[in-house]
Short mmCIF file of the C-alpha atoms (twelve columns), coordinates in Angstrom:
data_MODEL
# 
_entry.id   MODEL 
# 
loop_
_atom_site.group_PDB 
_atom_site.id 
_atom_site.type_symbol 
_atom_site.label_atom_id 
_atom_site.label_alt_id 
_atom_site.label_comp_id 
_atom_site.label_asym_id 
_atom_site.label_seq_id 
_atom_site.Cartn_x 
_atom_site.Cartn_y 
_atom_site.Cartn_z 
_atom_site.pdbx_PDB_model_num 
ATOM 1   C CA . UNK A 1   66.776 15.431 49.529 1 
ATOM 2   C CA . UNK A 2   64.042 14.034 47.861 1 
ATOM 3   C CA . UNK A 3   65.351 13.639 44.262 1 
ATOM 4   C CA . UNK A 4   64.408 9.553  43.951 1 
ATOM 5   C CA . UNK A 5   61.039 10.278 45.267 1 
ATOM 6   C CA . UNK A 6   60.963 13.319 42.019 1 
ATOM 7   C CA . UNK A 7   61.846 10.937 39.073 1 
ATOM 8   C CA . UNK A 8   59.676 11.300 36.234 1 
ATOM 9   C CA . UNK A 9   57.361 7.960  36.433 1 
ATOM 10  C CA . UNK A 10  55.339 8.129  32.952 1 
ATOM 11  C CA . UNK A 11  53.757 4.901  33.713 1 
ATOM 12  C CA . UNK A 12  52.112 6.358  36.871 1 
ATOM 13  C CA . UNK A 13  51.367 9.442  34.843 1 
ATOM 14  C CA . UNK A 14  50.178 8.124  32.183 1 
ATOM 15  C CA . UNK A 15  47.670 5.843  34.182 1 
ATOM 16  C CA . UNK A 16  46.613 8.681  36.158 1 
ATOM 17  C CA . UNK A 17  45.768 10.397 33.520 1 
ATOM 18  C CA . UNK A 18  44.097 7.828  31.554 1 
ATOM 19  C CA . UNK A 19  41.538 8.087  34.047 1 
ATOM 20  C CA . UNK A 20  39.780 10.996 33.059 1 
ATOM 21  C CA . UNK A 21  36.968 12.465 35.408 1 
ATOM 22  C CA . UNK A 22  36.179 15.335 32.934 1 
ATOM 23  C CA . UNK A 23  34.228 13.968 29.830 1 
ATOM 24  C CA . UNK A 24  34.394 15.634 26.575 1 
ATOM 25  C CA . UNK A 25  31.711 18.629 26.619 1 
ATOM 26  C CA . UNK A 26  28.953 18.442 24.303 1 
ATOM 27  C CA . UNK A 27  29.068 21.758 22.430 1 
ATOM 28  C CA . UNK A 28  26.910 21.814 19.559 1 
ATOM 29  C CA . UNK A 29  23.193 22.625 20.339 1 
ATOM 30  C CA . UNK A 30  24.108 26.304 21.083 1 
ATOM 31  C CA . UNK A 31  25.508 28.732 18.706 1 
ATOM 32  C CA . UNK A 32  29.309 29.433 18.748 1 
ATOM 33  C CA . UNK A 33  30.066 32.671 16.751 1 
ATOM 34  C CA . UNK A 34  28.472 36.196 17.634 1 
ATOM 35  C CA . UNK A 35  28.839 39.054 16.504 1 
ATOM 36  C CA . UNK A 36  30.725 41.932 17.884 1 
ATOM 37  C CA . UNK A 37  30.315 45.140 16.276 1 
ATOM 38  C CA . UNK A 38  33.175 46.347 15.556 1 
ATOM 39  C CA . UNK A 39  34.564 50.159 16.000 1 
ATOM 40  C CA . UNK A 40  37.485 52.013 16.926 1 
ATOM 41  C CA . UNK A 41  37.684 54.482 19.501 1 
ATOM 42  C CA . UNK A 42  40.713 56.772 20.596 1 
ATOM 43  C CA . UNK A 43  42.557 54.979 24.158 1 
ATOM 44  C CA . UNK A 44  45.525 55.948 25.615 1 
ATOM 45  C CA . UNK A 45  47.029 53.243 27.897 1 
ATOM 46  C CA . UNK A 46  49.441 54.554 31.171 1 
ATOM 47  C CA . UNK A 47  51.703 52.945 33.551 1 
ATOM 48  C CA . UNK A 48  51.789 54.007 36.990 1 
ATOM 49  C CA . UNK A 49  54.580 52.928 39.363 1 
ATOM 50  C CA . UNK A 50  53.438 51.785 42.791 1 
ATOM 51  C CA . UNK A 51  54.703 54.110 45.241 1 
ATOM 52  C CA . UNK A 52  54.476 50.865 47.837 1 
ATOM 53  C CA . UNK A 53  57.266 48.645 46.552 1 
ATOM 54  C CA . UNK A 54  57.435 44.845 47.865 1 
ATOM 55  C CA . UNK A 55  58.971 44.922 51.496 1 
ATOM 56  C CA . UNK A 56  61.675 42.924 51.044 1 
ATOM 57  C CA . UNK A 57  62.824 44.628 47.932 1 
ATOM 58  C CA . UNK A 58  66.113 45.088 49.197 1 
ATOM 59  C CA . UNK A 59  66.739 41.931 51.533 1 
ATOM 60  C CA . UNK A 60  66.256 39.221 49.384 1 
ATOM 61  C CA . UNK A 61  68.472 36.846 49.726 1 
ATOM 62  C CA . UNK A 62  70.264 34.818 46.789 1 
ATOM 63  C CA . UNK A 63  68.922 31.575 45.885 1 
ATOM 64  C CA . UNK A 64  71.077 28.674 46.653 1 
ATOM 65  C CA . UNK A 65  72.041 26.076 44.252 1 
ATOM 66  C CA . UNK A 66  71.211 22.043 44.636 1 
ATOM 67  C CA . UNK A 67  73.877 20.663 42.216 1 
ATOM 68  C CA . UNK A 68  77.947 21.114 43.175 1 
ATOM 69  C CA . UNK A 69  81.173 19.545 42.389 1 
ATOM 70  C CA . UNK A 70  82.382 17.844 46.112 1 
ATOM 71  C CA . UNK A 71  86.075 17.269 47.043 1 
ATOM 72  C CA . UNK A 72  85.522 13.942 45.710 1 
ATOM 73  C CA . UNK A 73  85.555 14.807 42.311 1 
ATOM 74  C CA . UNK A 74  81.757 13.572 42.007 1 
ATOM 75  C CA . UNK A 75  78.737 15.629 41.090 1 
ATOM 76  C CA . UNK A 76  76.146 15.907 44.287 1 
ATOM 77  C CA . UNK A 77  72.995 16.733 44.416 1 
ATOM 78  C CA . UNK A 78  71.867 18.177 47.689 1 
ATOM 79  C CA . UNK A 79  73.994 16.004 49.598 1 
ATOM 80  C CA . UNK A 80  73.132 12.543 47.746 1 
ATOM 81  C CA . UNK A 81  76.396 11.609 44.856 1 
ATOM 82  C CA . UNK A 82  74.468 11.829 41.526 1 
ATOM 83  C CA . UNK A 83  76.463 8.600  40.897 1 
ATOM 84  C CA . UNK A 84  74.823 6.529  43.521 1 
ATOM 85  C CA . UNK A 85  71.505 7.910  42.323 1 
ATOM 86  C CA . UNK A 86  72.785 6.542  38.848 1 
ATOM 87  C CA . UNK A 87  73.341 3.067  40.170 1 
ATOM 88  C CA . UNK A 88  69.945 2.553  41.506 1 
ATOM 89  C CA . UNK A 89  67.803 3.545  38.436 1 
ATOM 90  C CA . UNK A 90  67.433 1.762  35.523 1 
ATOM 91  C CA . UNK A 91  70.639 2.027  32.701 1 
ATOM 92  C CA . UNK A 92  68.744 4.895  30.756 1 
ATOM 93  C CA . UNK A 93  68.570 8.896  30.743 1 
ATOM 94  C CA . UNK A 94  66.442 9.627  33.343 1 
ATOM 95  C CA . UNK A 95  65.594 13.622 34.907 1 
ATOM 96  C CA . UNK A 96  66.633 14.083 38.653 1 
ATOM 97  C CA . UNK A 97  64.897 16.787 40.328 1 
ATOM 98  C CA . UNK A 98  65.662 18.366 43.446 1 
ATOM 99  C CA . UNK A 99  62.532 18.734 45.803 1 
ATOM 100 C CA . UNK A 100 64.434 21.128 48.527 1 
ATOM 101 C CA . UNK A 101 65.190 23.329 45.820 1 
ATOM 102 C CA . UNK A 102 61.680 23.685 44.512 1 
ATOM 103 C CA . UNK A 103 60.734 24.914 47.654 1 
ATOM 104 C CA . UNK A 104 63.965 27.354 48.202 1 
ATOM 105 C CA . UNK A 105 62.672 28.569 44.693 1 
ATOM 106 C CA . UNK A 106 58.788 28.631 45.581 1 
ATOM 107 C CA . UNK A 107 60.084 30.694 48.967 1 
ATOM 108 C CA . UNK A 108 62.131 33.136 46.902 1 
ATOM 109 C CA . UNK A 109 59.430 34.600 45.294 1 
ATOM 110 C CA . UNK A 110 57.447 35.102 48.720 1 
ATOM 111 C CA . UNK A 111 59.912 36.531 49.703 1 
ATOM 112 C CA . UNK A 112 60.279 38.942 46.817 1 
ATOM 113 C CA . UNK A 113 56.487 39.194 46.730 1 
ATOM 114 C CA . UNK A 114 55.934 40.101 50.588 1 
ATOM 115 C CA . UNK A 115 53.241 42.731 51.355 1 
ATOM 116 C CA . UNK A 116 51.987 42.748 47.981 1 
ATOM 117 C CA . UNK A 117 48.325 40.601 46.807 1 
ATOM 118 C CA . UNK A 118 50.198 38.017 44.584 1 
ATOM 119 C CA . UNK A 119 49.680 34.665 43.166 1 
ATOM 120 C CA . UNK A 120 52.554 32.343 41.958 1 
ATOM 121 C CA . UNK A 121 51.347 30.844 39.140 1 
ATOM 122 C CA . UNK A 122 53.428 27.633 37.885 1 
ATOM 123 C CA . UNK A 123 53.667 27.628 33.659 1 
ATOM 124 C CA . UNK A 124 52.655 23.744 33.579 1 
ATOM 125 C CA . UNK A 125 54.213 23.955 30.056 1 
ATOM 126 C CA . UNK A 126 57.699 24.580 31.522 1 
ATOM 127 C CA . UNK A 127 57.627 20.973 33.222 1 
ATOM 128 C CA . UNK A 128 54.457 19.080 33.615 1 
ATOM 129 C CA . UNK A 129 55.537 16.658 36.056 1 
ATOM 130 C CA . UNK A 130 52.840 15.081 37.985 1 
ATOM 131 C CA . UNK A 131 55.015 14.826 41.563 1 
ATOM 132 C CA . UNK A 132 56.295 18.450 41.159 1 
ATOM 133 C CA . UNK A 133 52.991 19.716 39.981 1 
ATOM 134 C CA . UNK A 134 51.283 18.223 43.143 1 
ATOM 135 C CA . UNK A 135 54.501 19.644 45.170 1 
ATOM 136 C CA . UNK A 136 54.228 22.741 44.188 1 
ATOM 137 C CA . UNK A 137 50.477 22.973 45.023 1 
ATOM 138 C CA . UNK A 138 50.923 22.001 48.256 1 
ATOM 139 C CA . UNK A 139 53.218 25.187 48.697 1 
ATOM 140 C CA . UNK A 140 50.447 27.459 47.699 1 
ATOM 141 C CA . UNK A 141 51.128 28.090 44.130 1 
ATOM 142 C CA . UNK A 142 48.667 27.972 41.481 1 
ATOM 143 C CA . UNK A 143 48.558 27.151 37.377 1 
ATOM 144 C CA . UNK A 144 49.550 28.749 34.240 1 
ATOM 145 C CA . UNK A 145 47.824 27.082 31.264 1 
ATOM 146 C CA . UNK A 146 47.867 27.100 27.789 1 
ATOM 147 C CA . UNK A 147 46.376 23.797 26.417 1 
ATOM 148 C CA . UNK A 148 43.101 21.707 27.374 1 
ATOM 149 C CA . UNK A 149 45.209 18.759 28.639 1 
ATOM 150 C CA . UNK A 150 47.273 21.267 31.399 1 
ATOM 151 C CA . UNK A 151 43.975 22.639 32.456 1 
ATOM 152 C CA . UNK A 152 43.040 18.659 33.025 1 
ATOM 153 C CA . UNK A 153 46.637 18.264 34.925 1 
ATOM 154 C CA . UNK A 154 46.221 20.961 37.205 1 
ATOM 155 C CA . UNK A 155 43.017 19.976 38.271 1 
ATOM 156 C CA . UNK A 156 44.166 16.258 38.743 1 
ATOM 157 C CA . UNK A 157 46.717 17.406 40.882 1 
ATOM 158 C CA . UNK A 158 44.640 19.672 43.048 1 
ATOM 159 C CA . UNK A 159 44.773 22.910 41.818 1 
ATOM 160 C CA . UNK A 160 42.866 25.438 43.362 1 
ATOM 161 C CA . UNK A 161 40.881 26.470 40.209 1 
ATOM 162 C CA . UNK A 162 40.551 30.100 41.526 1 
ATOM 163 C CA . UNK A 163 44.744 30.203 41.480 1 
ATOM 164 C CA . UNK A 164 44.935 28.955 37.533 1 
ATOM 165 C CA . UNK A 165 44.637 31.316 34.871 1 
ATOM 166 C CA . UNK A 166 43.721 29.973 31.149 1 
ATOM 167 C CA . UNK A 167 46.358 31.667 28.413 1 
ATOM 168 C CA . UNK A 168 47.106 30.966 25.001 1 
ATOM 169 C CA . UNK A 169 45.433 32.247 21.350 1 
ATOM 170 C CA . UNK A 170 44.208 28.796 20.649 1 
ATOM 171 C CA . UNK A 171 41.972 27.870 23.576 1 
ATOM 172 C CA . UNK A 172 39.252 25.585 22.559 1 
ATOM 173 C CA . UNK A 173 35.695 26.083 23.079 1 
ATOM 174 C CA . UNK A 174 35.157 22.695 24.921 1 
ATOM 175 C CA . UNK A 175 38.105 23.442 27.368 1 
ATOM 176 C CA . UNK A 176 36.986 26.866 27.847 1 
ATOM 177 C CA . UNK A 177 33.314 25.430 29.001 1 
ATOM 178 C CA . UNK A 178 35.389 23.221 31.388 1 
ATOM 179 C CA . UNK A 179 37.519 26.426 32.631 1 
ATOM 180 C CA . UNK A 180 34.148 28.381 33.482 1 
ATOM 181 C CA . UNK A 181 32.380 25.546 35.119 1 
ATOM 182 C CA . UNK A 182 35.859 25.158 37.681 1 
ATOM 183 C CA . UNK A 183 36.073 28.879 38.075 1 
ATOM 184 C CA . UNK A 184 39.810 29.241 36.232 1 
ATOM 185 C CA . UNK A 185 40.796 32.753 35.297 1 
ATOM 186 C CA . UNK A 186 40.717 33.163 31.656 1 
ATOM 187 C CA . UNK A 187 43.032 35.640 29.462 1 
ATOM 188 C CA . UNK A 188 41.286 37.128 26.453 1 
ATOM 189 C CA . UNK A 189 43.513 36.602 23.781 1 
ATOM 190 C CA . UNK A 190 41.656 38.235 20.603 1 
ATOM 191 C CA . UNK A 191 38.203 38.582 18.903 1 
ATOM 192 C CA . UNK A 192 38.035 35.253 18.396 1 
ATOM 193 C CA . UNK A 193 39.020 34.245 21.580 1 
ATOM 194 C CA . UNK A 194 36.581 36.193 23.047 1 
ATOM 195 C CA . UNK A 195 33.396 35.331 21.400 1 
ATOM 196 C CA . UNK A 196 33.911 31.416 22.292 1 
ATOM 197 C CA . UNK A 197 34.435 32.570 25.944 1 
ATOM 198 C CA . UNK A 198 31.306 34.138 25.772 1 
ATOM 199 C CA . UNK A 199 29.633 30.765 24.369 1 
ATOM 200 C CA . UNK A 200 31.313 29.000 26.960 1 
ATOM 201 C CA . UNK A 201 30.188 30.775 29.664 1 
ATOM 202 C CA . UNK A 202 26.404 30.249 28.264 1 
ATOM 203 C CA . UNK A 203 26.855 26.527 27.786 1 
ATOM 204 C CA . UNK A 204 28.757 26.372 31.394 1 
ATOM 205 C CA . UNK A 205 25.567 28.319 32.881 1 
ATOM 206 C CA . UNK A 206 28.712 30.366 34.800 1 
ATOM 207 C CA . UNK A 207 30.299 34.012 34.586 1 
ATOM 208 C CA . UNK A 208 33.667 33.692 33.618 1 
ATOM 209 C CA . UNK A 209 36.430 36.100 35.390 1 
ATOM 210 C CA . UNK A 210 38.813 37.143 32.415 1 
ATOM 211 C CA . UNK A 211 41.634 39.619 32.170 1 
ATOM 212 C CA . UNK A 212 42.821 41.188 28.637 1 
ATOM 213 C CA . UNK A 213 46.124 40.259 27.639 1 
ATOM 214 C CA . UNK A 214 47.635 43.509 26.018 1 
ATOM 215 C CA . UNK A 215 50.163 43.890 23.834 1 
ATOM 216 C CA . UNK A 216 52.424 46.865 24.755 1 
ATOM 217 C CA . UNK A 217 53.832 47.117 21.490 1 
ATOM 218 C CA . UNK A 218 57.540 47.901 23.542 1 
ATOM 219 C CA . UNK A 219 61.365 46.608 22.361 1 
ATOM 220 C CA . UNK A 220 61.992 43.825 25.357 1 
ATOM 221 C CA . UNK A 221 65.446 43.773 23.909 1 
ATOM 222 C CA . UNK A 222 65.397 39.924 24.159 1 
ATOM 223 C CA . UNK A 223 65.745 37.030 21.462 1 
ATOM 224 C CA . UNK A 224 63.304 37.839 18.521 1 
ATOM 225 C CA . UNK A 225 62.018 34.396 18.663 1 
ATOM 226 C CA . UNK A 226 61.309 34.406 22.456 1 
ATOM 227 C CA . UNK A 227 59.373 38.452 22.283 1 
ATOM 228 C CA . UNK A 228 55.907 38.460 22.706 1 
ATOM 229 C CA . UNK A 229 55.598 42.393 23.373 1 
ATOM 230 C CA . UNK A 230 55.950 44.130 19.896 1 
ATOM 231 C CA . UNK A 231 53.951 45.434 17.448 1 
ATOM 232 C CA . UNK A 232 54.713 41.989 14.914 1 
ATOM 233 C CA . UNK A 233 53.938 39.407 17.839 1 
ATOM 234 C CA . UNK A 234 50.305 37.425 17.617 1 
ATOM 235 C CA . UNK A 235 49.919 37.291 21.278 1 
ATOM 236 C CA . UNK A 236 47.864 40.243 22.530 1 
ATOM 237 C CA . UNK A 237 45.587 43.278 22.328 1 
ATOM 238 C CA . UNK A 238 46.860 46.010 20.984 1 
ATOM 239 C CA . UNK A 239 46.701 49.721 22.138 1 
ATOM 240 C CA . UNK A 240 44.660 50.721 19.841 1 
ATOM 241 C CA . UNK A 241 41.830 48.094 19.864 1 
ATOM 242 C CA . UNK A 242 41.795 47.840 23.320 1 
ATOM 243 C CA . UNK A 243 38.338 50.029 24.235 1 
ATOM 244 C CA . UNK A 244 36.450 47.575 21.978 1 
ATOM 245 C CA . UNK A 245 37.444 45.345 23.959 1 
ATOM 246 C CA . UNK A 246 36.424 46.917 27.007 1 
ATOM 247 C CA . UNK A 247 33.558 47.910 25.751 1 
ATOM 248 C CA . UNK A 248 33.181 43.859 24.492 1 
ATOM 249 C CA . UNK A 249 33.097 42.690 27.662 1 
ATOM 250 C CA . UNK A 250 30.856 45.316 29.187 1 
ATOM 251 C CA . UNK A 251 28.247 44.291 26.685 1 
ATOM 252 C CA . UNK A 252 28.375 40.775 27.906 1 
ATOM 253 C CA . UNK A 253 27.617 41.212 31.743 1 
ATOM 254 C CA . UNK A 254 26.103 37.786 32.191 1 
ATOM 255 C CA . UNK A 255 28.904 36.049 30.850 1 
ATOM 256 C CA . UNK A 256 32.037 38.073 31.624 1 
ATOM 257 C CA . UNK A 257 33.465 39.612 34.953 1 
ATOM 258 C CA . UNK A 258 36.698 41.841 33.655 1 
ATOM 259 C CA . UNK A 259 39.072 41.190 37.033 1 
ATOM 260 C CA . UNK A 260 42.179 42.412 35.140 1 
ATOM 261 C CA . UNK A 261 44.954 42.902 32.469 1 
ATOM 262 C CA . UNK A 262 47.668 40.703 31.478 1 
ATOM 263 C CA . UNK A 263 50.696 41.602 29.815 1 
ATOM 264 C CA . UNK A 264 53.903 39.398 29.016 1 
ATOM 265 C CA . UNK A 265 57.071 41.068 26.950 1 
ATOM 266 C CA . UNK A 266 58.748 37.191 26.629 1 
ATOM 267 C CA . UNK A 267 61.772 35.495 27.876 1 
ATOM 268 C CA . UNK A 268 64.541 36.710 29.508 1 
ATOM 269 C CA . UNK A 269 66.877 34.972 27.060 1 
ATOM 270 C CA . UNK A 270 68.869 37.320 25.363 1 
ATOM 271 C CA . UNK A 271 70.909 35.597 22.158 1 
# 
């Protein structure tokens, strides 16, 4: 149990971070619009089920829990009394974290992910915690940004830069030129999008690797404000203008390597 060394410590953060070994990016002397011509051509898009499922597809096993109720009445953690953890932090809210149960949860999806070519990418946005970011690195995982300053926190805490991919429809140009000179993985959000990535790459002197995020236009059946898969949603390429893109990006073989397609229907939550 390692939930007093896991204790959020903005004043540590916040001086690590003030220490900033990636200057702001001097983007003007090169030109950051181009122009795309624009056409529409018939695509049809197809899913094909692997016929080589995950190994352990049907031997997972369930994912323990840190927190339980004891005979004692008192709330544990692991095996340390949240109470006694109360009485040796200061009198204010504070987050406890649970570093064995990062790692059951890191393990879990190995273990669901065995045999196949898989990254686990962390969404910094869901906790950016500077001990469990560097935690989790240490296991293996990589980064799932959407903001300048994450991309900045991952690297600070180690991230290989080939496990991070770059998300999000309002990337800016100077983070993108720091994203191609590290080698992150960069999601191609819309036209926009993907004429600063081009400019980026030019001022970075570097081929970016980027993967089109499509937009399946499908009914997750989840919380309208959480789906990011329909037809309405501004994340995403849709069907229908996806072989300009592709044809985008082949036009642009200095600048762009297309390694892949990303796709993202939204939460699980329901109501």
């Amino acid at each position: 149990m390692a939930a007093t060394q896991l204790c959020s410590n903005s004043a540590s953060l916040s001086k690590a971070l003030t220490q900033n070994p990636f200057p702001k990016i001097p983007i003007s002397p090169l030109k950051t619009t181009l122009n795309f011509q624009r056409t529409l051509k018939p695509f049809t898009l197809k899913a094909v089920l692997s016929q080589n499922p995950a190994k352990s597809q049907t031997h997972t096993a369930p994912v323990e829990h840190c927190f339980s109720k004891k005979a004692d009445g008192f709330l544990y953690c692991e095996d340390v009394r949240v109470q006694d953890v109360m009485e040796t932090v200061e009198k204010r809210p504070f987050y406890l974290y649970s570093k064995p149960q990062i790692t059951r949860n890191v393990e879990a999806y190995k273990q669901a992910l065995e045999g196949l070519n898989s990254i686990i990418g962390y969404a910094i946005k869901a906790n950016n915690n500077y001990k469990i970011l560097e935690h989790l690195r240490k296991l293996g995982c990589g980064a799932v940004l959407v903001s300048g300053n994450e991309l900045r926190l991952a690297l600070r805490a180690g991230f290989d830069p080939t496990k991070c991919i770059f998300n999000g429809n309002g990337k800016l140009l100077e983070d993108l030129v720091l994203a191609a000179q590290e080698g992150v993985f960069v999601n191609v959000d819309s036209e926009f999008d993907l004429e600063n990535i081009v400019v980026a790459s030019r001022i970075a002197g570097k081929k970016v690797n980027v993967l089109l995020r499509i937009n399946p236009d499908v009914d997750p059946q989840v919380h309208p404000y959480v789906a990011t898969g329909n037809k309405n949603s501004k994340f995403g390429i849709r069907n229908e203008k996806l072989q300009w893109f592709l044809d985008a990006v082949k036009a642009h073989p200095n600048e762009l390597k297309l390694v892949g397609a990303h796709c993202h229907l939204g939460s699980t939550i329901t109501k």
